[in-house]
C-alpha positions as CSV (number, residue, x, y, z in Angstrom):
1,X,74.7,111.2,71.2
2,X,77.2,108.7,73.2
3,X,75.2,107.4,76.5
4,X,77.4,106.9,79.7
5,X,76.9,103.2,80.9
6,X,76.8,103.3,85.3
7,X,78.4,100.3,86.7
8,X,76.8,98.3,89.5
9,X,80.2,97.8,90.6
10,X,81.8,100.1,93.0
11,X,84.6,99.1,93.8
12,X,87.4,102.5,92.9
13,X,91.1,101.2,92.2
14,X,93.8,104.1,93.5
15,X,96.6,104.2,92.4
16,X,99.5,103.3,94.6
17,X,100.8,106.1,96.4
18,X,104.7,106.3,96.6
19,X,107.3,109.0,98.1
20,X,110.4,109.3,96.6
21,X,113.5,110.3,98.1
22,X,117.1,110.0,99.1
23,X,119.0,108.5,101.4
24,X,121.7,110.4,103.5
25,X,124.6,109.0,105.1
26,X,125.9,106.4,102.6
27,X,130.0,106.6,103.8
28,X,128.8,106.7,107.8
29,X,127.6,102.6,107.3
30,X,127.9,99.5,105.5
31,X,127.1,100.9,102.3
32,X,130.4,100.3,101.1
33,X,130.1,96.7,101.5
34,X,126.8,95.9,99.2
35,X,127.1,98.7,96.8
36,X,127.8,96.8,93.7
37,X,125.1,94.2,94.6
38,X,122.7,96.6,95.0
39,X,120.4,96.7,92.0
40,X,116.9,99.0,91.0
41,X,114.2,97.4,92.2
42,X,115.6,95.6,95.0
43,X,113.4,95.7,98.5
44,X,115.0,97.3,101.3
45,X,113.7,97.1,104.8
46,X,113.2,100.7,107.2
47,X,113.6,100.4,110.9
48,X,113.2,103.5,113.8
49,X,116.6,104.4,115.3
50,X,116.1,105.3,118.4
51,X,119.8,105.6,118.6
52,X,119.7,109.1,117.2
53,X,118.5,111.1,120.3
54,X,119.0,114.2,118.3
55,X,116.1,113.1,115.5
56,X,112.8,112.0,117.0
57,X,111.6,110.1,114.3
58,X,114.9,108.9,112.2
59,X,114.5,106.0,109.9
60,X,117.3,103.4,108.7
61,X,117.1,102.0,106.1
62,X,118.9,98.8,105.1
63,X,119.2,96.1,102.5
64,X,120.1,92.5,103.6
65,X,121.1,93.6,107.4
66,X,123.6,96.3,106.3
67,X,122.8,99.7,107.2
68,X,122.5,101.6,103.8
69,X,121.8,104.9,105.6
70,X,118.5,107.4,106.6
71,X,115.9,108.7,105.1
72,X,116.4,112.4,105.3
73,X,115.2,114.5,108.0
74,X,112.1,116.1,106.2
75,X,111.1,113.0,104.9
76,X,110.8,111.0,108.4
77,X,107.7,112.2,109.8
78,X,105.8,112.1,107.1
79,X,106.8,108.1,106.3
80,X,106.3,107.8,110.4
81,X,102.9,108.4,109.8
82,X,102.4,106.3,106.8
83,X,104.3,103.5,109.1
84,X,102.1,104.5,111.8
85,X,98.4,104.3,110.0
86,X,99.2,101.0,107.7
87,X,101.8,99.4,109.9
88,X,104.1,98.5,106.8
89,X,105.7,100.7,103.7
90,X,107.8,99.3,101.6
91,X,110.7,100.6,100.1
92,X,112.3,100.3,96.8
93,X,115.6,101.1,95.6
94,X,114.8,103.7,92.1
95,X,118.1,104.8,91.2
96,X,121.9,104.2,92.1
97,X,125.1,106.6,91.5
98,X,127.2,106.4,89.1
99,X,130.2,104.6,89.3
100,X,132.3,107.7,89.1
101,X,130.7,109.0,92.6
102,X,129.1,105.9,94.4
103,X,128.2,108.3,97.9
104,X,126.2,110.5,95.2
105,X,123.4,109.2,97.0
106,X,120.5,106.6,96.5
107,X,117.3,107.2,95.5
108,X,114.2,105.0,97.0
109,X,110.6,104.5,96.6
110,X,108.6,104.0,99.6
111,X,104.7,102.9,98.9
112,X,101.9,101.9,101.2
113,X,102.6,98.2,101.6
């Protein structure tokens, strides 16, 4: 019979919590100009856009000052929150279009900082 050794330790390691999602937008902004030196992986910055009266909690995101575009609408309160409790998420860019259609869309990871 195999005995279950109990830690004194107690510390518990989650794992990290991430959303993925898309960003909308991409020909309305500055996507154009840092498309090809966008690359997986790369950290973008979100900022509130209080801007867009219409959308209470709209979020930009944008990757070396240029506007890349917003998180979609069902996604933004839910991230709000996240930005809300821990004060800082941070996002990842997962997955790029193809060459063939570069406004296919972006795909990004956004984790509790």
């Amino acid at each position: 019979m195999k005995t279950l050794a109990i830690s004194e330790n107690l510390e518990v390691i989650l794992p990290k919590m991430g959303i993925m999602t898309h960003l909308v937008e991409l020909t309305r902004h500055d996507y154009i100009y840092v498309k090809d030196s966008l690359k997986i992986n790369d950290l973008l910055t979100i900022e509130s856009d209080k801007s867009r009266f219409w959308e209470e909690n709209s979020l930009a995101i944008y990757h070396k000052g240029f506007k890349l575009g917003y998180l979609n609408s069902s996604i933004n309160k839910v991230v709000q929150k996240m930005i809300n409790k821990f004060g800082y998420v941070k996002v990842l860019l997962k997955n790029k279009p193809k060459r063939n259609n570069p406004f296919d869309g972006l795909d990004v990871l956004i984790e509790i900082g």
